[in-house]
N, CA, C and O atoms as CSV, one atom per row, in Angstrom:
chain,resi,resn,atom,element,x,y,z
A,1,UNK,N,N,57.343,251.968,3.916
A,1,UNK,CA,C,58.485,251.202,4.383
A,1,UNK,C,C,58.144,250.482,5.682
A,1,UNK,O,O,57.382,251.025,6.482
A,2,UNK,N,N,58.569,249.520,5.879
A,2,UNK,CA,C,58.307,248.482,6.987
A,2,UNK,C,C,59.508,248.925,8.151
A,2,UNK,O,O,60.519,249.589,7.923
A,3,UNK,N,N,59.229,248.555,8.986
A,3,UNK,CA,C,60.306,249.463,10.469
A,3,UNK,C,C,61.141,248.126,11.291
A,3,UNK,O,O,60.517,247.080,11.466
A,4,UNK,N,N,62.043,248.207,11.589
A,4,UNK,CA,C,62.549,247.305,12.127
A,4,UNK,C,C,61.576,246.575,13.336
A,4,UNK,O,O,61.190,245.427,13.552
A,5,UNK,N,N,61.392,247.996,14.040
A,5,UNK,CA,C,60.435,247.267,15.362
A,5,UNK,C,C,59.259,246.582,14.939
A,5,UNK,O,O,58.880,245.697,15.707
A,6,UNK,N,N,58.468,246.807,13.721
A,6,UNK,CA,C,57.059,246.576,13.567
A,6,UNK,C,C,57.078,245.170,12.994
A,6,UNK,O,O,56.207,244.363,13.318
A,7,UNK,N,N,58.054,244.859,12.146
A,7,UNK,CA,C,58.122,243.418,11.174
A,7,UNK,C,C,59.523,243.105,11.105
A,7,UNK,O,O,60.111,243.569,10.128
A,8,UNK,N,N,60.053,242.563,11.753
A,8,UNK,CA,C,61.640,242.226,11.542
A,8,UNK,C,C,61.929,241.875,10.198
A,8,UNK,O,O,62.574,242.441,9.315
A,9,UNK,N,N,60.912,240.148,10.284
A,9,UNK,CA,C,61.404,239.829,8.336
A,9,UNK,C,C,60.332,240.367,7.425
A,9,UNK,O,O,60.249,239.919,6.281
A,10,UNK,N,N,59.736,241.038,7.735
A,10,UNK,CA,C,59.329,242.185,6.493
A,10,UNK,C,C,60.253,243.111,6.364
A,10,UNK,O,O,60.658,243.305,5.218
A,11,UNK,N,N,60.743,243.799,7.302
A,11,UNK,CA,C,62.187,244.771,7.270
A,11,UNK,C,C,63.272,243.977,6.729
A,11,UNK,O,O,63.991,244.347,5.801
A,12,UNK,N,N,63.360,242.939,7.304
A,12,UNK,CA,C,64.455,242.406,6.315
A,12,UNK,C,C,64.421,242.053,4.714
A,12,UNK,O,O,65.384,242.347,4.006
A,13,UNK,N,N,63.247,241.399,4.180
A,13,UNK,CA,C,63.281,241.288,3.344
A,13,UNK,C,C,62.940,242.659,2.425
A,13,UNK,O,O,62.901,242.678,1.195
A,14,UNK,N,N,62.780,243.432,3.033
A,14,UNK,CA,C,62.782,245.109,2.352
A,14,UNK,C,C,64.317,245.380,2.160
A,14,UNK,O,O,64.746,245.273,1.012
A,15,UNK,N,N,64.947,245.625,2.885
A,15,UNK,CA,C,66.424,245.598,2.944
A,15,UNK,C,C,66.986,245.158,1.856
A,15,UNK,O,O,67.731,245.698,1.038
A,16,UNK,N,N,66.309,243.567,1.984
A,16,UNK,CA,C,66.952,242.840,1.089
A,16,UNK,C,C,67.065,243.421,-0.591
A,16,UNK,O,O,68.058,243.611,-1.294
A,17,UNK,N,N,65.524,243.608,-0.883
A,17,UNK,CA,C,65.724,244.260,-2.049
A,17,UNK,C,C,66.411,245.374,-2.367
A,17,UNK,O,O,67.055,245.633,-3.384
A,18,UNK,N,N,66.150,246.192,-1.106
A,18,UNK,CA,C,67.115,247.865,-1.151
A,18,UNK,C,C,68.141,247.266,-1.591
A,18,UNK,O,O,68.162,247.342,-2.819
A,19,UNK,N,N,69.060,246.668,-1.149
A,19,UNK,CA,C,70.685,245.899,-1.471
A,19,UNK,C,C,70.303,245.317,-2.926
A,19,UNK,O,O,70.778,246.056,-3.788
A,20,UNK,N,N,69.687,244.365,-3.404
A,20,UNK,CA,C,69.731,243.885,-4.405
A,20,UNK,C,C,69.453,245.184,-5.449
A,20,UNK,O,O,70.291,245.311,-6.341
A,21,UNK,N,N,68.345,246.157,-5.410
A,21,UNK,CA,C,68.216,247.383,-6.726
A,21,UNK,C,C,69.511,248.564,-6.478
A,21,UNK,O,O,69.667,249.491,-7.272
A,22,UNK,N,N,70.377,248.377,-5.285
A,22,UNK,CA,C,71.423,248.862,-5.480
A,22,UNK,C,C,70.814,250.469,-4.591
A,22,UNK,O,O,71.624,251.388,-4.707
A,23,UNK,N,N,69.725,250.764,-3.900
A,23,UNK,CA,C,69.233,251.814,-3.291
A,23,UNK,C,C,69.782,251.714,-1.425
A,23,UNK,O,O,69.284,251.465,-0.327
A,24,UNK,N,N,71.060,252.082,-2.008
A,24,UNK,CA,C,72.015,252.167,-0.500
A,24,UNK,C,C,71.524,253.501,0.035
A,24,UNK,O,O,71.793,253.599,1.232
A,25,UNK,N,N,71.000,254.381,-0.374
A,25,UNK,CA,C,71.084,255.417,0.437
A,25,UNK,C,C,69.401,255.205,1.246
A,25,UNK,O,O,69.050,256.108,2.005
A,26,UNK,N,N,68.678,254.291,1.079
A,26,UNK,CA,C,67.237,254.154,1.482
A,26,UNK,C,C,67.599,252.777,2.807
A,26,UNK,O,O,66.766,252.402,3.633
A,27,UNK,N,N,69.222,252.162,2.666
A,27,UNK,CA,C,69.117,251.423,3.947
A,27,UNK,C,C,69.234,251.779,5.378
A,27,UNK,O,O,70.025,252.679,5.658
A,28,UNK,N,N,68.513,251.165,6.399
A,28,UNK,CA,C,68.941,251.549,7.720
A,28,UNK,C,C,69.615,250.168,8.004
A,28,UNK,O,O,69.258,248.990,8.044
A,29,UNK,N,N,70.936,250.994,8.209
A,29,UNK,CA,C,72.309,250.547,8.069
A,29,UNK,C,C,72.673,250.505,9.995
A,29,UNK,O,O,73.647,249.861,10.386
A,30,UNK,N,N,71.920,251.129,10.834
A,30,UNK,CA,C,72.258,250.488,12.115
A,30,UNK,C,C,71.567,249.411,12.071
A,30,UNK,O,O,72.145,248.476,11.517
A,31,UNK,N,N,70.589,249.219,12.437
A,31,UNK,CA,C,69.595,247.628,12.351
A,31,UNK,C,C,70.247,246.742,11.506
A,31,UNK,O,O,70.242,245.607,11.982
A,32,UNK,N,N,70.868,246.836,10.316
A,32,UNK,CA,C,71.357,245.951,9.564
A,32,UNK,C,C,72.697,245.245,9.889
A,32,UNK,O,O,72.966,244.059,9.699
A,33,UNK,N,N,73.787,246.585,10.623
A,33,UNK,CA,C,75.103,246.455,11.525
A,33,UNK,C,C,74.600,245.843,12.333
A,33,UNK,O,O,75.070,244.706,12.338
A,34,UNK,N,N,73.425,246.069,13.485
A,34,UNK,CA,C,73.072,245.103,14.521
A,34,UNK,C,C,72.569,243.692,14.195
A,34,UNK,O,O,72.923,242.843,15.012
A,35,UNK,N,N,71.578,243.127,12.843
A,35,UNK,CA,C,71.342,241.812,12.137
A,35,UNK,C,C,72.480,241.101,12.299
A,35,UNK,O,O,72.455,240.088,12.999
A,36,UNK,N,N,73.840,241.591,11.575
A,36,UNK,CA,C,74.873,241.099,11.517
A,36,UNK,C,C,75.931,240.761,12.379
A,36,UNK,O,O,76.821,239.931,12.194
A,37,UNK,N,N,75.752,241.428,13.251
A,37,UNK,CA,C,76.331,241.276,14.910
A,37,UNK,C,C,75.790,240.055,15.403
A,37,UNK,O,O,76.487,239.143,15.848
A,38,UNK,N,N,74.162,240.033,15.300
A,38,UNK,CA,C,74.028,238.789,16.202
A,38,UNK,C,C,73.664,237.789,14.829
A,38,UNK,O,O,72.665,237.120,15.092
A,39,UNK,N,N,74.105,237.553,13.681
A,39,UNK,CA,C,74.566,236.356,13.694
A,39,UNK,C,C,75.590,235.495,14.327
A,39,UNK,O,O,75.561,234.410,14.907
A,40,UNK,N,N,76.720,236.557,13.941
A,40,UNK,CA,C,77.929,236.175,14.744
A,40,UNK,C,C,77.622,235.283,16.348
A,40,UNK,O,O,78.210,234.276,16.742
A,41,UNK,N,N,76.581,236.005,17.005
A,41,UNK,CA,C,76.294,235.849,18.376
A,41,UNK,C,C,75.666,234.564,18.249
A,41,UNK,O,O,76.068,233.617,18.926
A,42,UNK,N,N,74.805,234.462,17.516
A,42,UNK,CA,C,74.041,233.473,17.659
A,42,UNK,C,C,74.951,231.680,17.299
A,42,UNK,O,O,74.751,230.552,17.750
A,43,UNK,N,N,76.070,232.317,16.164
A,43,UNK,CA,C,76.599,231.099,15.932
A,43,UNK,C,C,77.488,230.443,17.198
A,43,UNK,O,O,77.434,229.299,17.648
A,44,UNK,N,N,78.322,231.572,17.609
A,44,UNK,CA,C,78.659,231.753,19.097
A,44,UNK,C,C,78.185,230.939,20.397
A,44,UNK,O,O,78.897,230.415,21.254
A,45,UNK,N,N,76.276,230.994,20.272
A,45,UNK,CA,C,75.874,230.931,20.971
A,45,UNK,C,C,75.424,229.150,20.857
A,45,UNK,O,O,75.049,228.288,21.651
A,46,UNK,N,N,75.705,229.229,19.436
A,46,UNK,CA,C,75.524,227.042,19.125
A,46,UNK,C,C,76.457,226.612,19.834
A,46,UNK,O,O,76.343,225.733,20.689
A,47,UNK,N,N,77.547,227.249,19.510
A,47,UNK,CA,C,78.589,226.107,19.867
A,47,UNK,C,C,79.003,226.443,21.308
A,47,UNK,O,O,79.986,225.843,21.741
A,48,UNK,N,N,78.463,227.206,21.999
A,48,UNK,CA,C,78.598,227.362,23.965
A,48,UNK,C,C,77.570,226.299,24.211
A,48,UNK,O,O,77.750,225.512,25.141
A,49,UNK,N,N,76.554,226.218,23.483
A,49,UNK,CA,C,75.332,225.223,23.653
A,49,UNK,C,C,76.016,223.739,23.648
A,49,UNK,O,O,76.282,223.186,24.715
A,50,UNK,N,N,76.262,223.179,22.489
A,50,UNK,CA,C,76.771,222.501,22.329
A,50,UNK,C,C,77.992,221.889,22.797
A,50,UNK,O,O,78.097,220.672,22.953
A,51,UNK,N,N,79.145,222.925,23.080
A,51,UNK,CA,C,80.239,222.789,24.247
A,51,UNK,C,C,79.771,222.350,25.540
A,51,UNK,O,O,80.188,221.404,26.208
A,52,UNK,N,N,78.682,223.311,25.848
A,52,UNK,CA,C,78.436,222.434,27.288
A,52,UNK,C,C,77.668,221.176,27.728
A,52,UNK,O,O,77.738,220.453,28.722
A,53,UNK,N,N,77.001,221.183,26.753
A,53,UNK,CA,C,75.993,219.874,26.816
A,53,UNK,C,C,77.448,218.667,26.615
A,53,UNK,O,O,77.504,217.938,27.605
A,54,UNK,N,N,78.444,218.387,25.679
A,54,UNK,CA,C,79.458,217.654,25.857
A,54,UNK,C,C,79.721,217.867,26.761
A,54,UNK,O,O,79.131,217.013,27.422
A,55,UNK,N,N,80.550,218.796,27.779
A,55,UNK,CA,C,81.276,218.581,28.817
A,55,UNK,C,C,80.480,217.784,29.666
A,55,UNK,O,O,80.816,216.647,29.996
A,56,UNK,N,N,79.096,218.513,30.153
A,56,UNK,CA,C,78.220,217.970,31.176
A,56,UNK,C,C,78.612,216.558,30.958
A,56,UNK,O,O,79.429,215.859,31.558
A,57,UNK,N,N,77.807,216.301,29.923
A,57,UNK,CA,C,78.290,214.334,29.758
A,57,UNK,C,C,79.546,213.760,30.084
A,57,UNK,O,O,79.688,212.602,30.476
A,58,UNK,N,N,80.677,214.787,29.876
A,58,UNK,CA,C,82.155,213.945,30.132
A,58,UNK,C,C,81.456,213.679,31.523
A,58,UNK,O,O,80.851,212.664,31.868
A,59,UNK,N,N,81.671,214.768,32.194
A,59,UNK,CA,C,81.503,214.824,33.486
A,59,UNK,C,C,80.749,213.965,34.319
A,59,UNK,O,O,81.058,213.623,35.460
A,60,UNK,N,N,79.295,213.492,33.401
A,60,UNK,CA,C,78.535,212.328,33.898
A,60,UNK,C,C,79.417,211.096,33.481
A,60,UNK,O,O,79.829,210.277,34.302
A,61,UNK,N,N,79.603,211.055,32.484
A,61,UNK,CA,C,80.698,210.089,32.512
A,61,UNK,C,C,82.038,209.139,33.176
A,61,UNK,O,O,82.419,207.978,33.322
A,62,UNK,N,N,82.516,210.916,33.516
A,62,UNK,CA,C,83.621,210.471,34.430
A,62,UNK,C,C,83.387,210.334,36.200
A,62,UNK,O,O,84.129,209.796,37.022
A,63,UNK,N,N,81.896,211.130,36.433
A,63,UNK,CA,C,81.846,210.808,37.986
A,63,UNK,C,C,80.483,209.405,38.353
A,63,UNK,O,O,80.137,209.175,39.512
A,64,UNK,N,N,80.120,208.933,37.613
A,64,UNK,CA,C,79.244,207.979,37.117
A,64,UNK,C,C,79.363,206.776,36.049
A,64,UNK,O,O,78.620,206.379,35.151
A,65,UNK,N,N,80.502,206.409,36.489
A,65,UNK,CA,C,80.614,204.691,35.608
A,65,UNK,C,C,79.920,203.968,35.683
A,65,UNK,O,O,79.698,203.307,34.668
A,66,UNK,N,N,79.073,203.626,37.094
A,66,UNK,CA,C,78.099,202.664,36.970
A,66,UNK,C,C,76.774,202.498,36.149
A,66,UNK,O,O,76.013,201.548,35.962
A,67,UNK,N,N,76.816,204.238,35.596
A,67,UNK,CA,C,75.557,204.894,35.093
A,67,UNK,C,C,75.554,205.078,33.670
A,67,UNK,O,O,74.576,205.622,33.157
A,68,UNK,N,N,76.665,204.639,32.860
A,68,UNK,CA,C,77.405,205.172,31.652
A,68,UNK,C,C,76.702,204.353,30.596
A,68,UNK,O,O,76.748,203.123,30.558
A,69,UNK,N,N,76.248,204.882,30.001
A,69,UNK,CA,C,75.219,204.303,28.522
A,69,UNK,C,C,75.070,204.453,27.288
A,69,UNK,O,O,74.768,205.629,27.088
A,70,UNK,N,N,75.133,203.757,26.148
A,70,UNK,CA,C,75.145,204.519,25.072
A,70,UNK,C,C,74.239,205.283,24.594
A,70,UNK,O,O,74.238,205.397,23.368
A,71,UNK,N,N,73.569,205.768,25.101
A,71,UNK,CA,C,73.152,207.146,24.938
A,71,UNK,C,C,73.793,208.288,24.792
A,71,UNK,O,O,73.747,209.084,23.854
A,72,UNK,N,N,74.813,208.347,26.455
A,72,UNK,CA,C,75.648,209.100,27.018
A,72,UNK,C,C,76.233,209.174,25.503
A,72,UNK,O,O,75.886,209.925,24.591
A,73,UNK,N,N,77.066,208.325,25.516
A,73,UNK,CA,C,78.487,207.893,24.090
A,73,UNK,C,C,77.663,208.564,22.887
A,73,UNK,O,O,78.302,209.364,22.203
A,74,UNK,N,N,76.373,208.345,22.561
A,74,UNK,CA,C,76.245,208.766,21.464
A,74,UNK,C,C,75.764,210.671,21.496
A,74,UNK,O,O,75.956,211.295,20.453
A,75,UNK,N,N,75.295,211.267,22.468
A,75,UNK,CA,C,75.204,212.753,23.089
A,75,UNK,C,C,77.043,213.074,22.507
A,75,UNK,O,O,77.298,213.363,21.338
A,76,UNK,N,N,77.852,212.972,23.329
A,76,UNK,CA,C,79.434,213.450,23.106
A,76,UNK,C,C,79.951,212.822,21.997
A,76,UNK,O,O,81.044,213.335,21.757
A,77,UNK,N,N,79.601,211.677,20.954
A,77,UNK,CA,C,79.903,211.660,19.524
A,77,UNK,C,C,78.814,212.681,19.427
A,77,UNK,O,O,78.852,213.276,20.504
A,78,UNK,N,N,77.960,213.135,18.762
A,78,UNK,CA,C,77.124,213.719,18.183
A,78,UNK,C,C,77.376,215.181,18.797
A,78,UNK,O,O,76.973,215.938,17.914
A,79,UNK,N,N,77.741,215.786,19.638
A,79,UNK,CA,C,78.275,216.901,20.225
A,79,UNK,C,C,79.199,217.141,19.325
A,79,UNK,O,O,79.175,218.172,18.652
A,80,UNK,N,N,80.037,216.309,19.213
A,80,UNK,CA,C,81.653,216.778,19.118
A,80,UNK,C,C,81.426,216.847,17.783
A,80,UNK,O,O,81.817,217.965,17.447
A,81,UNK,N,N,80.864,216.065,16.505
A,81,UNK,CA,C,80.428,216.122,15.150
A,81,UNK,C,C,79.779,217.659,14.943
A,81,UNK,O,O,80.195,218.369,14.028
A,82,UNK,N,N,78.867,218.059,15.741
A,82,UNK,CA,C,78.094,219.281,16.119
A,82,UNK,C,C,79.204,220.270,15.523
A,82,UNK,O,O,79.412,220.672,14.378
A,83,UNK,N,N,79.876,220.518,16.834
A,83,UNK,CA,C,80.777,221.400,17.005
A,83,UNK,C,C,82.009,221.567,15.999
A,83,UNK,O,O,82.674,222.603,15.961
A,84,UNK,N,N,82.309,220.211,15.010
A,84,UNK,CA,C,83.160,220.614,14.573
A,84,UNK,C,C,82.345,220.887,12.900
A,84,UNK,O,O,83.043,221.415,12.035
A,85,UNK,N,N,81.254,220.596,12.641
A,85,UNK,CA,C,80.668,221.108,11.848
A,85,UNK,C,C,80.628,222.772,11.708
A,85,UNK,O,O,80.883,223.520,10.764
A,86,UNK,N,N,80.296,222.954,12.756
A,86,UNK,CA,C,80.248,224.629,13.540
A,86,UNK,C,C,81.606,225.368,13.362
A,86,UNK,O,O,81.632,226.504,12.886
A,87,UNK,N,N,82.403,224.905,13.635
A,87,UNK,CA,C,83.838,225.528,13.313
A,87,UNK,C,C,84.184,225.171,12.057
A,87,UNK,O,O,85.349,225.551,11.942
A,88,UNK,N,N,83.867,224.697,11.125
A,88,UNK,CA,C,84.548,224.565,9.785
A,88,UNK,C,C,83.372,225.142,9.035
A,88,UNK,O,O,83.689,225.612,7.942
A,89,UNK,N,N,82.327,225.208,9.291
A,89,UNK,CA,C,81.328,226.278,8.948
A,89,UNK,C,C,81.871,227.728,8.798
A,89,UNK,O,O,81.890,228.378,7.752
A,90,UNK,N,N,82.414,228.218,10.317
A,90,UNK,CA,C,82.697,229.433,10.739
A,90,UNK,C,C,84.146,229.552,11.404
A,90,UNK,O,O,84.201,230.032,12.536
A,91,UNK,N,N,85.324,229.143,10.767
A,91,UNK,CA,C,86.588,229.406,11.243
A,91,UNK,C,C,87.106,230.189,12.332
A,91,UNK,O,O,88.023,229.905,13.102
A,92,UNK,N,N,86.197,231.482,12.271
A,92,UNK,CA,C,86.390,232.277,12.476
A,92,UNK,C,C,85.774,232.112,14.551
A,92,UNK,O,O,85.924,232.987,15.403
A,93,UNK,N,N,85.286,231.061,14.702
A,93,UNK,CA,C,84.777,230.810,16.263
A,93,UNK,C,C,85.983,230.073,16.590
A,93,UNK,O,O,85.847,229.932,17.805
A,94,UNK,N,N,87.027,229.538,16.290
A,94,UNK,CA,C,88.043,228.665,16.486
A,94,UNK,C,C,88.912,229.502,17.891
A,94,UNK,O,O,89.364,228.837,18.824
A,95,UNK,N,N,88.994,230.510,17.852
A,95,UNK,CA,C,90.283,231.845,18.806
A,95,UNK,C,C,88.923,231.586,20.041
A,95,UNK,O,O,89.247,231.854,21.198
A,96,UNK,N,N,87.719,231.175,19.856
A,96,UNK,CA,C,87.156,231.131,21.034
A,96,UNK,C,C,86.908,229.910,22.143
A,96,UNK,O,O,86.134,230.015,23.095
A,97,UNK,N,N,87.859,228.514,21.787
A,97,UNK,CA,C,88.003,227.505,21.798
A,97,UNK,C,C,89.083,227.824,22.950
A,97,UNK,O,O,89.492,227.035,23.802
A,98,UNK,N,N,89.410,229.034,22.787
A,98,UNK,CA,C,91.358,229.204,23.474
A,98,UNK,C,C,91.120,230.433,24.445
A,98,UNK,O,O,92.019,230.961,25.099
A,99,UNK,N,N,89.668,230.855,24.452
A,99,UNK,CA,C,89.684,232.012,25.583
A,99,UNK,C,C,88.995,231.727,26.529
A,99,UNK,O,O,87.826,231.390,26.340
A,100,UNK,N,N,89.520,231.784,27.763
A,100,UNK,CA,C,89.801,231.485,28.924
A,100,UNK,C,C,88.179,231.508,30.281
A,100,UNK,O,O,87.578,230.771,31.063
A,101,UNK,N,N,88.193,233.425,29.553
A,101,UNK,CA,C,86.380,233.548,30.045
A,101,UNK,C,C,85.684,232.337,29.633
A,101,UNK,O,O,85.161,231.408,30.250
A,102,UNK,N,N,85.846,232.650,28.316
A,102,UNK,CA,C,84.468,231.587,27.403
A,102,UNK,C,C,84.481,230.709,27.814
A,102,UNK,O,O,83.371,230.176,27.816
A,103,UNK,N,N,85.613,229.887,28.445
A,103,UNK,CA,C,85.836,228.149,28.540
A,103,UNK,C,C,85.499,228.146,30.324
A,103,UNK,O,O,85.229,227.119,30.947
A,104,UNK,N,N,85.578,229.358,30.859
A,104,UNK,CA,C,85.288,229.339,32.639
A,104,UNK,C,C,83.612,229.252,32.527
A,104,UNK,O,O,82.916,228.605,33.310
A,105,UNK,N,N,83.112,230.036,31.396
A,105,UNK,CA,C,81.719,229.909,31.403
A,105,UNK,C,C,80.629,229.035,30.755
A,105,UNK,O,O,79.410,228.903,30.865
A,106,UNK,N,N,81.563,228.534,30.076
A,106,UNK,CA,C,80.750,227.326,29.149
A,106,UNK,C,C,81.568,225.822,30.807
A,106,UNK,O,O,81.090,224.698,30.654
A,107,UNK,N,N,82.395,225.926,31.820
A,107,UNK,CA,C,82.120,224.898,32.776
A,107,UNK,C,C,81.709,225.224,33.342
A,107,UNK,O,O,82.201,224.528,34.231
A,108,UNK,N,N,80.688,226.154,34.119
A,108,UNK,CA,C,79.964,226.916,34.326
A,108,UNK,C,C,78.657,226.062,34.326
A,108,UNK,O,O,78.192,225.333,35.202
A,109,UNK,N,N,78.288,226.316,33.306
A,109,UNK,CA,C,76.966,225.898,31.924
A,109,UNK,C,C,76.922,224.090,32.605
A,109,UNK,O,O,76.000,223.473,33.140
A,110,UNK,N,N,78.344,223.684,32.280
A,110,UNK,CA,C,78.314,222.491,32.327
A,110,UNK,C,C,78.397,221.672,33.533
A,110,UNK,O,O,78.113,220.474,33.555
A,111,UNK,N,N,78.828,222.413,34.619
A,111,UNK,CA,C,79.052,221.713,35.568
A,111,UNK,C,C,77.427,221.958,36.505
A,111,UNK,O,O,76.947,221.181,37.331
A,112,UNK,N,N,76.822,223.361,36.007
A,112,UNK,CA,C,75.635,223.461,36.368
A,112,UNK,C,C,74.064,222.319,36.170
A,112,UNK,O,O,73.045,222.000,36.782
A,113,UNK,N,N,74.799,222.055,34.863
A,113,UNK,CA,C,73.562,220.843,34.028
A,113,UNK,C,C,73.745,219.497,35.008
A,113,UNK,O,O,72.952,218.963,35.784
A,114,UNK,N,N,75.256,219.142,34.611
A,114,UNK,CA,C,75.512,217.632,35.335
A,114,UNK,C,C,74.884,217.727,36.638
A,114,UNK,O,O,74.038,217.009,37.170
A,115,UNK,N,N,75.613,219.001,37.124
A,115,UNK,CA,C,74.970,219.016,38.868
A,115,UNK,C,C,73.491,218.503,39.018
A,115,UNK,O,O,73.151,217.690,39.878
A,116,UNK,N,N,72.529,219.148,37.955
A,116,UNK,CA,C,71.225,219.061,37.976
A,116,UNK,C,C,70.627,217.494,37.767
A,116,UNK,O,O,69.667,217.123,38.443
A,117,UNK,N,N,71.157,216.760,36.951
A,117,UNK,CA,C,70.798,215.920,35.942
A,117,UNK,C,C,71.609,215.026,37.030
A,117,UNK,O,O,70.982,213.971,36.939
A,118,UNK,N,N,72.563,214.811,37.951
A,118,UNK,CA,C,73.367,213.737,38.672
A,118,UNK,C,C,72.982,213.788,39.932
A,118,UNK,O,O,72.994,212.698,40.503
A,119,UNK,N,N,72.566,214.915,40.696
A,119,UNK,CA,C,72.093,215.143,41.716
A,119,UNK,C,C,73.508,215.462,42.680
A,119,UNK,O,O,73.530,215.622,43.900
A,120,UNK,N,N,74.549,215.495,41.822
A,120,UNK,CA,C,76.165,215.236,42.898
A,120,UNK,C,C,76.414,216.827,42.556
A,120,UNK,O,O,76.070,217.453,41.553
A,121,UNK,N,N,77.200,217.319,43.845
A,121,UNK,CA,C,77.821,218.688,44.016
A,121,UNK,C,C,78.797,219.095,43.754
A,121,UNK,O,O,78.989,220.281,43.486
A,122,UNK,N,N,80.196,217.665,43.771
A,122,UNK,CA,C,81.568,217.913,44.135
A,122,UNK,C,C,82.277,217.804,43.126
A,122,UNK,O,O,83.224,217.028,43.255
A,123,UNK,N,N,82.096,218.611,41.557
A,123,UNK,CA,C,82.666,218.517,40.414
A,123,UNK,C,C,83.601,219.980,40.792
A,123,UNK,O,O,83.543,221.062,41.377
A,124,UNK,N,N,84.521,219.049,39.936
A,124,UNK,CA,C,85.643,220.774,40.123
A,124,UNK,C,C,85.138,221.963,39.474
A,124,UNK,O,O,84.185,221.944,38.695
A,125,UNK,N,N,85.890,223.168,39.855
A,125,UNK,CA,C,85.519,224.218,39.569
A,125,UNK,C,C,86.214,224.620,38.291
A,125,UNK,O,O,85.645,225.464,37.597
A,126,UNK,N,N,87.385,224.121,37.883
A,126,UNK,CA,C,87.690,224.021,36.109
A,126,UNK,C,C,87.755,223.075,35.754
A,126,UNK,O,O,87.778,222.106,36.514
A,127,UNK,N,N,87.816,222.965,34.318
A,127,UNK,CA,C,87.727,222.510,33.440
A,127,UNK,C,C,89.107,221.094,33.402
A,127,UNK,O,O,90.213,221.254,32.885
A,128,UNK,N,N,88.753,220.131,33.911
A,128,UNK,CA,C,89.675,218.783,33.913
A,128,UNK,C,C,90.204,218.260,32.657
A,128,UNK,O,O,90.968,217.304,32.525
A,129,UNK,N,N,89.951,218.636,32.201
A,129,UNK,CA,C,90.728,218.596,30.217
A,129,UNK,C,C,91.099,219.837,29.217
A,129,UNK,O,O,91.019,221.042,29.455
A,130,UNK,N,N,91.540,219.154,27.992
A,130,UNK,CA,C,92.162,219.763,27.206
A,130,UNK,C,C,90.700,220.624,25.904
A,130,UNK,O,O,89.881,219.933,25.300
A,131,UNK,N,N,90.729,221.183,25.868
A,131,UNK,CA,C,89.138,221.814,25.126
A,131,UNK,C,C,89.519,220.855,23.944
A,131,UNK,O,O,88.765,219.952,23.579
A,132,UNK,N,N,91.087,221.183,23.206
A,132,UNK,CA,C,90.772,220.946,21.909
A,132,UNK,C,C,91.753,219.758,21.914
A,132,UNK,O,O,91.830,219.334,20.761
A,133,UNK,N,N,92.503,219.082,22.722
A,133,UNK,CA,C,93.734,218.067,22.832
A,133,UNK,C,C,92.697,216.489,22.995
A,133,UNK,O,O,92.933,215.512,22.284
A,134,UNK,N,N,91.219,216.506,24.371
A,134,UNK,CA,C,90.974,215.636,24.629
A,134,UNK,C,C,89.683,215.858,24.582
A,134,UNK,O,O,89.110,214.858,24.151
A,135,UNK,N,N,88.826,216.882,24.878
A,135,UNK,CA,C,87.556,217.185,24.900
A,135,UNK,C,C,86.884,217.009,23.171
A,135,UNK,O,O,85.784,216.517,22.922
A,136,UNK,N,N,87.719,217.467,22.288
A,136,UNK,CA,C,86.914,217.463,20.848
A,136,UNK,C,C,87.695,216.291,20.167
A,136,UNK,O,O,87.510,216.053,18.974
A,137,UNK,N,N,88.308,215.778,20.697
A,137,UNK,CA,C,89.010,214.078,19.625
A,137,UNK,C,C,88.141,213.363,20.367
A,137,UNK,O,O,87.730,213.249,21.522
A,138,UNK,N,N,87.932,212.657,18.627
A,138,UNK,CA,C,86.881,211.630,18.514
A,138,UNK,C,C,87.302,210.258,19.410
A,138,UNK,O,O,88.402,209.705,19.384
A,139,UNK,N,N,86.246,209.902,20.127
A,139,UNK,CA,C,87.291,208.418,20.902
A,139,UNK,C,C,87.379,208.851,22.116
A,139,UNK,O,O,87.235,208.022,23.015
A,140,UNK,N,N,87.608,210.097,22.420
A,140,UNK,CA,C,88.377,209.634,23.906
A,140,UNK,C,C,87.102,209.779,24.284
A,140,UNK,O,O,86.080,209.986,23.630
A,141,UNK,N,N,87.417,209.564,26.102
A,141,UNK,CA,C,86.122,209.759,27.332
A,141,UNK,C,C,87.223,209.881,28.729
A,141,UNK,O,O,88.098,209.024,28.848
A,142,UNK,N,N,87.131,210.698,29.473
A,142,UNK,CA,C,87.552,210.655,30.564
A,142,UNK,C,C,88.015,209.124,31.511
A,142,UNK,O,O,87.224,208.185,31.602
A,143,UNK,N,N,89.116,209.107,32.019
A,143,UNK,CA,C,88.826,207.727,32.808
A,143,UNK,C,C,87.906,207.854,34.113
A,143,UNK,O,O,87.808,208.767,34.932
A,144,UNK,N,N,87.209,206.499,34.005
A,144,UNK,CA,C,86.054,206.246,35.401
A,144,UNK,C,C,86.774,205.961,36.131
A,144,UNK,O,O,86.417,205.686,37.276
């Protein structure tokens, strides 16, 4: 038998068959509870990715008009397509759109990038929009 630590997708695909010949009592069923945990995490972890890389841009957007390019425009279309691919994928990330941590830490994420990428300091400390009212409809952009 192949070990979780030694070959992940050799362990997995061992698994796999255990499940498919129906030999439940030969699975290790923590490692497999933990596989399945961090999918969840990982899908989680697209769309914090993706959430913040949009905001950053509003943010370059809205403190940088003179600088505003379609590039920018096409990053936050292609974000927001991202993300809502991601949620109709996985419904089930939608209740995380509306919690409060997640959205303090994904401007966080974002106000950290712009900072980097603009060289400017004085972005607020929350979040200047609506996550799901103005931030994910197609079209808008902050006013310059």
């Amino acid at each position: 038998m192949h070990t979780y630590e030694a070959d992940v997708v050799a362990w997995a695909k061992e698994q796999a068959g255990l499940i498919r010949a129906g030999r439940f009592d030969l699975l290790d069923i923590e490692h497999i509870a933990e596989e399945i945990e961090d999918v969840g995490k990982s899908e989680q972890r697209e769309l914090a990715n993706r959430m913040a890389l949009l905001l950053a841009h509003l943010l370059k957007w809205e403190y940088q008009p003179g600088r505003q390019t379609a590039s920018w425009a096409r990053t936050i279309t292609e974000q927001r397509k991202g993300i809502k691919k991601r949620l109709a994928k996985s419904p089930g990330l939608q209740p995380v759109l509306a919690d409060a941590d997640w959205q303090a830490e994904i401007w966080a994420d974002a106000v950290a990038q712009a900072a980097s990428e603009t060289g400017l300091a004085d972005f607020p400390e929350t979040c200047l929009w609506s996550m799901l009212d103005e931030v994910l409809q197609d079209g808008w952009l902050p006013a310059s």
